[in-house]
C-alpha positions as CSV (number, residue, x, y, z in Angstrom):
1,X,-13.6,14.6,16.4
2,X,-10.2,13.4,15.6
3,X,-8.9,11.7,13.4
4,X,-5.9,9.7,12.9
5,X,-3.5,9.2,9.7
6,X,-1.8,5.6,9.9
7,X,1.5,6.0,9.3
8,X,3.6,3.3,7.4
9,X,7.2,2.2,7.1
10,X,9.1,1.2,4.2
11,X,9.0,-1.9,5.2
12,X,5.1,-2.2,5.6
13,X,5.0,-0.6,1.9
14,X,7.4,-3.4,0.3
15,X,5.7,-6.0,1.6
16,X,2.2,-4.5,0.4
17,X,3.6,-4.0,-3.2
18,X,5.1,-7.4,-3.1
19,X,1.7,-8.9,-1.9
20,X,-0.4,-6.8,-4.1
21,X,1.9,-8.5,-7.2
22,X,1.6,-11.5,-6.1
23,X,-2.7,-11.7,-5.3
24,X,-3.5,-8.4,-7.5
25,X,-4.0,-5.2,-5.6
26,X,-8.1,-5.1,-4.5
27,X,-7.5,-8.8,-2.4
28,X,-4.4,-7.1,-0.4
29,X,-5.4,-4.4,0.0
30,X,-8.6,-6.4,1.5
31,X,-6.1,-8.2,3.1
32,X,-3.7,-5.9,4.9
33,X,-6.2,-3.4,6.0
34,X,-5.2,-0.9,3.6
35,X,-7.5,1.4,1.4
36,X,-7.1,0.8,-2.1
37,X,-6.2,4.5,-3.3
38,X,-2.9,4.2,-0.9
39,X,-1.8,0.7,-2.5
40,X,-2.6,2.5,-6.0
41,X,-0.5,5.5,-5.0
42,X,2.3,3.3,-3.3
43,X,2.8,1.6,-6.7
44,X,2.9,4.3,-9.0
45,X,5.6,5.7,-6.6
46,X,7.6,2.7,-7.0
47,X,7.1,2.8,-10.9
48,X,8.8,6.4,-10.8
49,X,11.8,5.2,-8.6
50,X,9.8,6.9,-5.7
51,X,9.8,5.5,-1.7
């Protein structure tokens, strides 16, 4: 079985931080298809200064 790692670009991630700020982080991450744990880790990277 394979299985495949979706890949996103800096781009996808700004908009999925600026979404999750603006409907809170569980409904975009609903919303976009994205698993919660990767939003959470996507903001705490942008906290640090981290892309």
């Amino acid at each position: 079985m394979i299985i495949y790692k979706k890949t996103y670009s800096a781009k996808e991630r700004l908009l999925a931080l600026k979404l999750a700020d603006e409907i809170k982080n569980r409904a975009a991450s609903e919303r976009l298809g994205i698993k919660l744990d990767t939003l959470y880790s996507w903001i705490s990277k942008a906290k640090n200064g981290k892309t």
